[in-house]
C-alpha positions in Angstrom: 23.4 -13.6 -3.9 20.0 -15.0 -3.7 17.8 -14.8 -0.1 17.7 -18.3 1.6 14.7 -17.3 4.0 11.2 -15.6 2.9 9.4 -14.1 5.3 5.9 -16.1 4.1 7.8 -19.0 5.3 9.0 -18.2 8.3 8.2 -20.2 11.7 8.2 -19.7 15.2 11.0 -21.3 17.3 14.1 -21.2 14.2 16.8 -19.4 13.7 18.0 -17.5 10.3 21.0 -15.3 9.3 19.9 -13.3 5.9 18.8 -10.1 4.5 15.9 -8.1 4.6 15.1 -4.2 3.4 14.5 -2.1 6.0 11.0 -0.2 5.4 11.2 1.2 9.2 13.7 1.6 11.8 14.0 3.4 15.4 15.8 3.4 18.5 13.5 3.1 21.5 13.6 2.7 25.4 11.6 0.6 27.6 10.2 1.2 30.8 13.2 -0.7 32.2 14.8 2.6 31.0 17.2 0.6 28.7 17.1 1.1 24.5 15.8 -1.5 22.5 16.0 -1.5 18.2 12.4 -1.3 16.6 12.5 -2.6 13.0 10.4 -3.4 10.2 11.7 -5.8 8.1 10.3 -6.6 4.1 11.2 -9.0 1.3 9.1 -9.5 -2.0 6.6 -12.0 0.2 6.2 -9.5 3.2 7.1 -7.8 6.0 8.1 -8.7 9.9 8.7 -6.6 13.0 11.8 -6.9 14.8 13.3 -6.2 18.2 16.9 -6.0 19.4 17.1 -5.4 23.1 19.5 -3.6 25.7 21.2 -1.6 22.7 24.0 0.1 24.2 24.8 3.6 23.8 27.9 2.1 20.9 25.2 0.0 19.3 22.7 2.8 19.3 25.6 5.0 17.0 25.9 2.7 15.0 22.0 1.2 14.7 21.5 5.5 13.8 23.1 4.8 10.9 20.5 2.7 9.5 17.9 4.0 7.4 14.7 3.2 5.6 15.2 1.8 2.0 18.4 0.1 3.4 19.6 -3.8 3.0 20.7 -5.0 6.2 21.9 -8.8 7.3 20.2 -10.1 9.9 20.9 -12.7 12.7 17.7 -13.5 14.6 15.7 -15.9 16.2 12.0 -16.2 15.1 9.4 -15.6 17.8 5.8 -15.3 18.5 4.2 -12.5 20.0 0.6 -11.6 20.4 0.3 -13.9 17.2 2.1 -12.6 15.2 5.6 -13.7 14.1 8.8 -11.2 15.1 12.5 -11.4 15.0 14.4 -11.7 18.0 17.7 -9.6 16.3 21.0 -10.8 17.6 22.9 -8.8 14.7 22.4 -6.4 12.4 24.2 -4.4 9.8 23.9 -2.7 6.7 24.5 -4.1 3.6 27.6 -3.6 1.5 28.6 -3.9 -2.3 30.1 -6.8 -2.1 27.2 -9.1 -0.8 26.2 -8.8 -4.8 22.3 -9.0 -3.6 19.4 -9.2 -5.9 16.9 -6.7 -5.8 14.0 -8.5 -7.1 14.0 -11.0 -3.7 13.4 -7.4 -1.8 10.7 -5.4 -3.8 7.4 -6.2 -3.3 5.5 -5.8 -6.4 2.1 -5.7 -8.1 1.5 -8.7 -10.2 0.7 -7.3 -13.5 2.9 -5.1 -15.8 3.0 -1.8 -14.7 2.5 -0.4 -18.7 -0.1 -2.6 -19.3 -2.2 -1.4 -16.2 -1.4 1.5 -17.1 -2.6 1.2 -20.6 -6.1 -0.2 -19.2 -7.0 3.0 -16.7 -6.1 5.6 -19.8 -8.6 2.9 -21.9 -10.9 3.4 -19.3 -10.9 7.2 -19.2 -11.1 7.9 -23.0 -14.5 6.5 -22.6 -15.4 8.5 -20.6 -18.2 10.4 -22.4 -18.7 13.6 -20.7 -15.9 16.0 -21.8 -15.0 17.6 -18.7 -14.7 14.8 -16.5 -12.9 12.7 -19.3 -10.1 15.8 -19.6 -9.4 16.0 -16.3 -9.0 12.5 -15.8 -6.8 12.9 -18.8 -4.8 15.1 -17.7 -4.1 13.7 -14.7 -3.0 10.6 -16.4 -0.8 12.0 -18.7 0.9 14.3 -16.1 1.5 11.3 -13.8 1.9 8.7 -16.0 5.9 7.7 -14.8 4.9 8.1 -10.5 2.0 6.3 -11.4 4.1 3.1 -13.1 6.0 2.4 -9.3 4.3 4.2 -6.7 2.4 2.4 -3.6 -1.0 2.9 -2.4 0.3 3.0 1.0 3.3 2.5 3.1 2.5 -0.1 5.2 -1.6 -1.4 4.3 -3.1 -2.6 0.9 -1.0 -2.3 -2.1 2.1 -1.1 -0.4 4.3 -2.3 -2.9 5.9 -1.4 -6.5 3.3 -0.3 -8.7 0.0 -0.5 -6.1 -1.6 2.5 -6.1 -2.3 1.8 -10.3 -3.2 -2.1 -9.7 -5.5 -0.7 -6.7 -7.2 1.6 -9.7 -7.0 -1.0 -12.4 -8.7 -3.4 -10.1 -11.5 -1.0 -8.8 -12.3 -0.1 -12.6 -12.9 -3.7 -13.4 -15.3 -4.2 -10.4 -17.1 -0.8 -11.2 -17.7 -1.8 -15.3 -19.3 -4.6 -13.6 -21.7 -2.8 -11.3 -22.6 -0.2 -14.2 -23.9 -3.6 -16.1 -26.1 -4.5 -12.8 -27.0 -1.1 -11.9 -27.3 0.5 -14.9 -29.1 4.1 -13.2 -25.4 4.4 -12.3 -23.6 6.8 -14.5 -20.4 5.3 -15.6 -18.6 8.9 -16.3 -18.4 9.3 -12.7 -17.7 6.1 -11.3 -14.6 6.2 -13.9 -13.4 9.2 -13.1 -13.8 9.3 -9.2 -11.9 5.6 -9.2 -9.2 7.3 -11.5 -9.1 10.6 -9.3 -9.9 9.2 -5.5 -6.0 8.8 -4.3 -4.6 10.9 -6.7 -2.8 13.0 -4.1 -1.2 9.4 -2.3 1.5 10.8 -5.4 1.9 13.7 -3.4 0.9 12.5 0.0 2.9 9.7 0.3 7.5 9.7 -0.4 8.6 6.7 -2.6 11.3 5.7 -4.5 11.8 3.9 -7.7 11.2 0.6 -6.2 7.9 1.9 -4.6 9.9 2.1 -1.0 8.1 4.7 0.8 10.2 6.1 4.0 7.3 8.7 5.2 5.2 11.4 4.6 5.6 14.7 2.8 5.1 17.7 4.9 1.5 18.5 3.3 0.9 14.6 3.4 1.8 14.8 7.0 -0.6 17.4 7.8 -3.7 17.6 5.4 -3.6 13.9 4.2 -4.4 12.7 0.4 -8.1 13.6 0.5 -7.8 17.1 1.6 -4.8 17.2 -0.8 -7.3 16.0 -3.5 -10.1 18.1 -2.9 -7.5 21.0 -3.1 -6.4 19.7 -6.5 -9.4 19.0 -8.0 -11.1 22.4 -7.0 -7.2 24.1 -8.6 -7.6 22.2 -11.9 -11.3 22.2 -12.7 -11.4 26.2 -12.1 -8.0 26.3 -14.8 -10.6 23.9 -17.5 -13.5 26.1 -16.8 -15.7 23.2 -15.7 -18.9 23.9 -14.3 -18.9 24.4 -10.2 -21.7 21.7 -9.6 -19.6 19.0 -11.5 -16.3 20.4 -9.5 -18.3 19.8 -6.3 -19.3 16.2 -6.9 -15.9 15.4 -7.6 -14.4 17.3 -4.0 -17.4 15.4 -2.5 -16.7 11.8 -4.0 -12.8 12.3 -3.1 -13.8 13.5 0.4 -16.2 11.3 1.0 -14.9 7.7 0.0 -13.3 6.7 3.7 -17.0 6.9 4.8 -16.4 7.8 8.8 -14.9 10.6 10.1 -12.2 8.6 12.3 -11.1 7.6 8.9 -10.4 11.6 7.5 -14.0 11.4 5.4 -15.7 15.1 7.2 -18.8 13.4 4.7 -20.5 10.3 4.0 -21.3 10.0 0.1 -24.8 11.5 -1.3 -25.0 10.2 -4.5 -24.8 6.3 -5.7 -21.4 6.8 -7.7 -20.5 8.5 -4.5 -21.4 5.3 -2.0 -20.4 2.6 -5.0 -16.8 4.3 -5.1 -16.5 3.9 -1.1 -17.1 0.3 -1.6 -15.3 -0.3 -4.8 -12.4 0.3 -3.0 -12.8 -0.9 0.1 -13.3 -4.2 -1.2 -10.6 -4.2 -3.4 -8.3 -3.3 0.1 -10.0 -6.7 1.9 -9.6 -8.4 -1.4 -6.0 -7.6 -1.2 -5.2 -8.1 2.5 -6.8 -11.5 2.1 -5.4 -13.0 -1.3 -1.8 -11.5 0.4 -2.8 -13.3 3.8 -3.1 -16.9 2.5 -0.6 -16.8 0.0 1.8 -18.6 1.8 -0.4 -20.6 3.9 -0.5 -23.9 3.4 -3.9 -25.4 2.6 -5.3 -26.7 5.9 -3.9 -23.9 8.2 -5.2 -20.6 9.6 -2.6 -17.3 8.7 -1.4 -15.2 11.4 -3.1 -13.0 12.5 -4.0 -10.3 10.5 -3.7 -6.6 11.6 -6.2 -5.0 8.7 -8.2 -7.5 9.0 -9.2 -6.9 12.5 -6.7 -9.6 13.5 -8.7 -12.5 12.0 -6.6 -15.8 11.2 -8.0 -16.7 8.1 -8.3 -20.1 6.9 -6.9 -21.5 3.9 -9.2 -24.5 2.7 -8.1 -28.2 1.4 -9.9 -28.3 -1.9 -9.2 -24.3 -2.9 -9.2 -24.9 -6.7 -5.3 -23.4 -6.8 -4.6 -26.9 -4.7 -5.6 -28.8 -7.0 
């Protein structure tokens, strides 16, 4: 059974009974005291908030049986709120066999084959000239290699979806070949390896399933967080290859260092030019992302909803964009 509404086309004031994946879920209660259903709701286009309200202690029992990674039929209304779109839930329940649903039209995923990306980063790093930074990148590769064919870059911001966290890499490699051509004091060792290496603990910070489906945190994620964690791994794996400390160091720096501000877990701002190129190698690639997934399914003319990453802009898709032609 194919889905009959998308969440990229969704609009206010309409109605819709179909499915969604659950990708969060919790029982809440209001300052009027009563319990209300907090949901967030994906499909392959995108993902939706929804509210049930005055869930009854019966309801609740049964609502606790929900889980993330679940498929769940929905009756709603669609509203507007603070604008954004949301689901006014009327009904909910889980999924069963017998609704014979179709995966693909609930998985988000990257839009290149997961191999082939794959194929490209482990291209990239055997290039890598300098032969301790190009075998730790190695290894890395080759130990992850199956994680690194589904997992997310996040669970709910850029690249949260099947497959992510490597088209987030892939993407960020292209860009930095291209600033090594214009800046060409820049040593292309390290701004390989660093893009390679900078989340390489979201494997381990992050949970996901096969279908990139990620329910929460793991208990280290949860309390040291994927730079920390990569620091950690870094500092573990370059002392068991013998590398030298200074080139261990710059590597724990350019991990630590690539959110930028404290508020966003970087104790450091970078101190070398790979270290400040990688910071913006992937922060662009995020606003990239958040904007090409934005006005996807706008149509030319209109302004998105508001975006949440995006400081909540509402961005504008233009008449003459050359895919409307």
């Amino acid at each position: 059974m194919h889905k009959e509404y998308f969440i990229n086309t969704l609009t206010p004031e309409s109605s819709l009974t179909d499915f969604f994946l659950v990708k969060g879920i919790s029982i809440r209660t209001g300052s009027n005291r009563k319990m209300f259903l907090d949901v967030i709701l994906g499909d392959a286009t995108g993902e939706i908030n929804g509210k049930k309200w005055d869930v009854t202690e019966d309801e609740a029992i049964v609502l606790d049986q929900i889980k993330e990674g679940d498929l769940v039929r929905i009756k709603a209304d669609v509203t507007e709120w603070n604008g954004l779109l949301q689901l006014k839930v009327l009904r909910i329940r889980k999924a069963v066999k017998e609704d014979k649903l179709e995966m693909a039209d609930y998985i988000k995923t990257a839009p290149e084959d997961p191999a082939a990306m794959f194929d490209y980063v482990l291209n990239s790093a055997e290039h890598i000239s300098d032969p301790d930074l190009q075998g730790l990148t190695l290894r890395f590769l080759r130990e992850n290699r199956e994680k690194l064919l589904y997992y997310p870059a996040a669970m709910r911001n850029h690249h949260a979806e099947m497959g992510g966290l490597l088209y987030h890499i892939k993407r960020m490699l292209m860009t930095g070949e291209k600033m090594c051509e214009i800046y060409p004091f820049l040593d292309r060792d390290w701004v390989v390896c660093g893009v390679i290496l900078h989340d390489m603990e979201k494997l381990n910070e992050i949970i996901s399933n096969e279908w990139g489906i990620s329910p929460g945190y793991t208990l280290e994620g949860q309390l040291l967080g994927h730079l920390v964690q990569g620091v950690k791994r870094v500092d573990r794996m370059a002392g068991e290859a013998g590398i030298p400390e200074e080139k261990a160091l710059m590597l724990e720096h350019m991990i630590l260092a690539h959110h930028y501000e404290p508020e966003y877990g970087s104790p450091r701002k970078p101190l070398f030019p790979e270290a400040e190129l990688l910071h913006y190698l992937d922060m662009m690639d995020a606003k990239m992302y958040d904007f090409e997934d934005a006005l996807a399914g706008t149509p030319p003319g209109d302004f998105t909803q508001r975006v949440r990453t995006l400081d909540g802009r509402m961005l504008y898709k233009p008449t003459f964009n050359k895919d409307n032609e």
